[in-house]
Each structure stands twice: as C-alpha cells, then as structure tokens.
N, C-alpha and C positions, 0 to 999 in steps of 0.2 A: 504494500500500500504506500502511495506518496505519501510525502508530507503534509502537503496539502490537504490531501482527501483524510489523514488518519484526524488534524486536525477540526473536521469538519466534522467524522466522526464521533471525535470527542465532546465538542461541544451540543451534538444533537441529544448523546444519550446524558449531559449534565444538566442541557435546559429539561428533557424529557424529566428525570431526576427532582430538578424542584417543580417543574409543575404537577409531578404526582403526590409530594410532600404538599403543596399546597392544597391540591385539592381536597386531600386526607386530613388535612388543618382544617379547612373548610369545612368539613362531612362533621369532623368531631365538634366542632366549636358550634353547628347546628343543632347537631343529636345533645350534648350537654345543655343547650338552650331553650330545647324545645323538653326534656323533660325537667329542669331546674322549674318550666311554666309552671307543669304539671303537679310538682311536687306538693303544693300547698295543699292540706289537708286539717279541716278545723272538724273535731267531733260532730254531731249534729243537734242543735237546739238551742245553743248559745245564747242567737241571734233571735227575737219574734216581732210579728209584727204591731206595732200601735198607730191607732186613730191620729193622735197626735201629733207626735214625733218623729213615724216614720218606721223608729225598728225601735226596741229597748232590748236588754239584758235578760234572760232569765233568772228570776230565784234559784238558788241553791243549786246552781249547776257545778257541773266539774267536766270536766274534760280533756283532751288530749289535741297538741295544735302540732303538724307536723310538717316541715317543711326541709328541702334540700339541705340549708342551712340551721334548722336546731331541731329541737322534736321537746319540747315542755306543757306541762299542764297547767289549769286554769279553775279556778273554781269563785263561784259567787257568795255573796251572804242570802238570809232570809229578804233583805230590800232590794236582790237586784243589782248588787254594784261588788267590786270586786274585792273589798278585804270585811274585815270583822267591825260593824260599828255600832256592835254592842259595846265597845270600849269606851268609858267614860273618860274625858282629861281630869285635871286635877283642877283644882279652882284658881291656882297658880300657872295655870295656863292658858294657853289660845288652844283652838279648834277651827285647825283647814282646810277648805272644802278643796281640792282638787277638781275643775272642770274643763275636760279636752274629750278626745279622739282617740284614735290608736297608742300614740306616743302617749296618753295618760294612763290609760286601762293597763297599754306594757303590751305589746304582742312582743313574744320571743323570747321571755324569759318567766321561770317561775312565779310563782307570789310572793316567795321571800328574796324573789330578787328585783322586786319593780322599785324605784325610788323611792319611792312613797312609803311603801315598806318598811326601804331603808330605813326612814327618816323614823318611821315609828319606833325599827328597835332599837334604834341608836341614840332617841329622845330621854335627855337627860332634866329638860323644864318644865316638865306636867305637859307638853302640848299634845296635839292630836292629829294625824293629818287622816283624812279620807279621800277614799278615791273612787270621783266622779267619773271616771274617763268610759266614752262609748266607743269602741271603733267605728271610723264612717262620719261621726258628727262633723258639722260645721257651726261656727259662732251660731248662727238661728237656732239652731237646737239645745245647741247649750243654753241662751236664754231662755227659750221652754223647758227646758229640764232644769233650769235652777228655780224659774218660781212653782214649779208645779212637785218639785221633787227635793233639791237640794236646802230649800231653806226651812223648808220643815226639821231639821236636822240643828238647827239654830246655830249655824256657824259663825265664828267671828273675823273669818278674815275669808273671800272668795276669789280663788286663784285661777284665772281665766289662762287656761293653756292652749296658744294660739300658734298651731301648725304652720307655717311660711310656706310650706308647699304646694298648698290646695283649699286651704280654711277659708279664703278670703273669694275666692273662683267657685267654689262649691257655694257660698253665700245668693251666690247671682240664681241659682238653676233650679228645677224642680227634682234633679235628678242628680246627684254626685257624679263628678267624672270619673270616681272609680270605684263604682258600685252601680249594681241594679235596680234597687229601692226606691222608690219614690222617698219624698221627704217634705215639709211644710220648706218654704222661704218666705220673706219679707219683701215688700214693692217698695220701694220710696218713690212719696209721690208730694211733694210740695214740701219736702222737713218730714213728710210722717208717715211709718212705717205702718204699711197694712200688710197684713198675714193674708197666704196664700195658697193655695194646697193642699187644706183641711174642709175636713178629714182628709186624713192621705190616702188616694189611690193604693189599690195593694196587687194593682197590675206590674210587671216587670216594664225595663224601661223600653221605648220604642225606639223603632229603628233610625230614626231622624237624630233622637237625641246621642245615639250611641254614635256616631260622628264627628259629637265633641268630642276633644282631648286635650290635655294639657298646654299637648305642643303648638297646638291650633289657636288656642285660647290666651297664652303669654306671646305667640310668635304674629299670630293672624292668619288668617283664611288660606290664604292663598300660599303657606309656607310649603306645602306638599308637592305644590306642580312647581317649583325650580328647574334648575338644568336637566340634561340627562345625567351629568358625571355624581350628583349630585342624588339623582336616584338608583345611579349601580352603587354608590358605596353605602347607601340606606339596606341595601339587597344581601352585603355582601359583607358578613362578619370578620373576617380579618382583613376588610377596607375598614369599616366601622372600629375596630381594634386598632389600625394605623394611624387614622384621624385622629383620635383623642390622644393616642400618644405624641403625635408629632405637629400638632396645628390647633395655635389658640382660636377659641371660637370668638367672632368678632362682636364689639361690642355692642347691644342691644336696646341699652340703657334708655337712651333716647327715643323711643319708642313706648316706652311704658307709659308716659304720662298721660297723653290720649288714650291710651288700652286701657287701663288701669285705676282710673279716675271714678269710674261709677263706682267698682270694687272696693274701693276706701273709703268712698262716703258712705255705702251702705253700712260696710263694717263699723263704721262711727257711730254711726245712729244706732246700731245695736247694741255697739257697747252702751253708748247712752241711755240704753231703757235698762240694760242690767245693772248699770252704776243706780239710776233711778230706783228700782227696785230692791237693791242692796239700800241704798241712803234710806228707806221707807222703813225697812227692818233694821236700820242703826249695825249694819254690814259694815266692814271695810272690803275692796276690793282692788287688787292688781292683776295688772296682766304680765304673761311670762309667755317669750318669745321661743317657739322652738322651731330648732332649724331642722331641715333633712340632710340626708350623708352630704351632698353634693354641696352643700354651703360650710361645711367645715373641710371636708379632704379636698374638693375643685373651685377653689374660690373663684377661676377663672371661667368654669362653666356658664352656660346659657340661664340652669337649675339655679345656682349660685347670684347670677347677677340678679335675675326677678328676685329672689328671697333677699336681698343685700338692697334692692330696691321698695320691698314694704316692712323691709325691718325699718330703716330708717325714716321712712314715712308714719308708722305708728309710732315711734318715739317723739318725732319732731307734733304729733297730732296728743301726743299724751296731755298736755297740759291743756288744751280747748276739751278734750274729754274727762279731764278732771281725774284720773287713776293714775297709779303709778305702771311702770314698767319695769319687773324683770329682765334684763336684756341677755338671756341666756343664751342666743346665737352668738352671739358676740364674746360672753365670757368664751362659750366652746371653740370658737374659733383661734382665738388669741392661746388657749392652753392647749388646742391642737397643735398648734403651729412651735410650740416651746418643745413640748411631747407627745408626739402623737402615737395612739396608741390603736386597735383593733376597738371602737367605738360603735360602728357601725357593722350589720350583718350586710354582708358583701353584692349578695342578689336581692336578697327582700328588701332590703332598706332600712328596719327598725332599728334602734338600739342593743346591742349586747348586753351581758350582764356588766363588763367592763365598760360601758357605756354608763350605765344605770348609777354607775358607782359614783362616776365622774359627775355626772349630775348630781345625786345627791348631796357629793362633795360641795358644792357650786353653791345648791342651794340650801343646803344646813348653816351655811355662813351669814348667804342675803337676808335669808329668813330669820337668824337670831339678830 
C-alpha cells in the first residue's frame, strides 16, 4: 500500500472510530435520560383533590418517594401537613409557620432531614417551627391556605417561602407549568384582587394550556422557532452537553421588565392581603427567598438570570409591601461560591440532605 492510500486509510477507520464513540455517547446519554424521566415514583395518595385550593395533603399518610436520585419516605400528621404539631413551644418562645411549595414540605429527603426539622431538634429557645409546605403551590394558594388553614394554629411569626423558579409565573395561570391540577389564581383588576377558578375544576389540564412552559414564559413565544443550528443542538445531547460547557448564555436581562411586570405586581398585591391578614390576627410576617440549583451553581445561566432578576425586585418592593425579607438566595449563593458543596440533587433539582443542612444553618442564625 502507498503512503498515501495507507494514510487515507488511517484516517477513514479513526474518523469511523469517533463517530461510532459518538454515537454510542449519544445512545447512552438518551437511554440515561429518558429513564432518569421515568424514574420519579411518589406512593399513591399523598396528593387529593380540594374545592378550594386545588390539591391539599392527606392526613396521616406515609409513604415512599423514589427517584433516580434518592429513594426516602414521607409521612403526614393528623392536620394534613408534614411534621408533628401536637408540639407545644414554650411560653419563652415564638411559633413559625413555615408556608411554600416543594422546597418547604422537603421533597428528597426524610423528615428528620427537612430544615424545619432541623430547626426543631436543634431548638435550644422554646421556639417552634411548623411546616406548611405543599408541593405544587404558588403564592395564591399559600394565601388561601394561610387564612383558611394556617392561622388557626395561632402563629407568631409567618414565613412566606417564595420559590424564584416558578412561584411568581405559576401566580399568573389556572394551571401550574408543572403540574396537571387545576388551581384557584387571582385577576388584578384596578388595585384588586379577584379570585378565580373556584371551585377548582378537577379536570386535568388541557391541551392549549400544556404549551406553556417555563422557557416560553421567561424567554417568549417565539423562542422555539430560532435557527436551524439552534434546533439540532436542542435534538442532540452531547451538543446540548457542549453548549453549557463551553458558551455563556447571552444576557436576557433586559427583556424581563416588559415580561415580567404583571408577574410582580400581582405577587405584590398578594403579599398585600396576606400581610393584611396576618396584621388583623397581630401576625408578624416575612418572606424568605428561595432559589433553584441553577441560581446558586450557574449564576450565569438563562435559570439564574430570571431568578437574580425577581430576587432583586422583591427586595427592592419589600418596603412599599411593608415585610421583611429573608434573602436566602443570596446568602446560598455567596457560601456556595466560598464552598460549594453537593446542595442540590443533580436531575430532580430539590435540595439534598447537605442542602437542608446549609439552610438550616443560614436560617437558625437570621431567625434568632
């Protein structure tokens, strides 16, 4: 064989070589994707439906949550919420209502591992904390579940845990962008908030509405039909894998304030009726900011910049709304960045127990 031709050779059966490595990159990096989807397995009953609210907790459940990422249990009290609030504090202390979403209830880790938890065993003031948290909720529901549910409980301080990811977006819709459920929301319509939705539907969501998405909803309508290069690397996992390694996503920022604008004043006016409502029952109440993975490990991200842009708008809004602010995105960011540690579960998104820890750390300090 010539030089030439051995040469030609060579290189036929080298590119053959990586593009069989690739596509077998390829093959795995789908099939690990497409069952990680799969993976999520929550027992069955958890979740039921209500008139009002959309979905609530069941009493006294337990169960088993299992996912790629962790495989832990979960159980309720006799009221529906997830720890023990038979516990009385001390008269030397406060009593915290805890009220969010996922990131409050804990998906991902035990009951003795959720913060709130924490905070209870490692309570050295008489205080109390309880924990409101529903998976799925948005602010709207949290104001219904606090006057219809939470201050029967006669709390003295109400700690509104405000998701950065989806809390503010989910406020606008009859349907959660990432759930099936219907749900009540608020209209604002001159300053004032009319309820919407109620009873709630206990149809699954339709097909128009399942269209929305996150991306759609922070980027705009039109973000899908881009270039063509731009939909083979959406197609194509280890392109999708090259991007985020190798190329900042451009900045968005400026774009938000028109998108973004009805989404904050709603939110406002809801805080407003639950400040309201708390001040009528001689409540105190704050809000505590939480971020998702992608605002603590990708600060640069798309995820990161929206969440970096209503962080800063609810704190800059906190004083015309009269509460204070937790700004725990913020703390987490700044001690990620000192030490960053395995915080977040890698595919699902929630909190770790090492997460859980960090927080509590965080806020056993702001709170005393």
């Amino acid at each position: 064989m010539s030089k030439g031709k051995w040469i030609l050779f060579v290189t036929i059966i080298t590119l053959s070589g990586i593009f069989v490595v690739l596509v077998a990159s390829e093959i795995l990096l789908r099939f690990k994707k497409y069952h990680i989807e799969r993976s999520d397995h929550l027992d069955y009953g958890l979740i039921n439906y209500d008139n009002q609210l959309g979905w609530k907790l069941a009493p006294n459940w337990s169960g088993r949550h299992k996912h790629y990422d962790f495989d832990v249990s979960y159980s309720t009290s006799s009221h529906g919420f997830r720890n023990d609030f038979n516990v009385k504090h001390s008269q030397a202390g406060f009593s915290y209502a805890f009220v969010g979403d996922s990131f409050t209830f804990s998906f991902g880790v035990n009951d003795n591992e959720t913060f709130i938890q924490l905070l209870n065993s490692q309570e050295t003031h008489g205080n109390i904390y309880y924990n409101f948290g529903v998976p799925g909720y948005s602010t709207d529901q949290e104001c219904l579940i606090i006057q219809r549910n939470v201050l029967q409980f006669s709390p003295d301080v109400i700690l509104l845990v405000v998701y950065l990811g989806n809390d503010l977006f989910d406020n606008e819709l009859p349907y959660p962008l990432q759930a099936n459920r219907a749900k009540p929301f608020y209209e604002l319509m001159s300053d004032e908030l009319i309820l919407r939705n109620t009873p709630v539907p206990i149809d699954h969501k339709p097909q128009e509405q399942n269209k929305k998405d996150l991306t759609r909803v922070v980027l705009g309508e039109d973000l899908k039909s881009n270039g063509l290069v731009e939909r083979i690397v959406n197609r194509i996992e280890l392109l999708r894998l090259l991007e985020r390694a190798l190329f900042k996503p451009p900045d968005h920022s400026a774009q938000f304030n028109d998108r973004f604008e009805h989404a904050i004043n709603l939110f406002t006016a809801i805080v407003g009726q639950i400040r309201h409502t708390c001040t009528q029952k001689e409540v105190r109440m704050s809000i505590i900011l939480m971020p998702g993975r992608s605002f603590v490990e990708h600060p640069y991200s798309v995820s990161a910049q929206f969440q970096e842009y209503l962080r800063k708008k609810i704190v800059e809004n906190s004083e015309d709304m009269k509460v204070g602010v937790i700004d725990l995105a913020k703390y987490l960011r700044e001690r990620y960045q000192r030490d960053p540690g395995k915080w977040y579960y890698p595919n699902e998104g929630h909190l770790t127990a090492e997460g859980h820890r960090v927080v509590y750390d965080i806020l056993s300090t702001v709170l005393q």
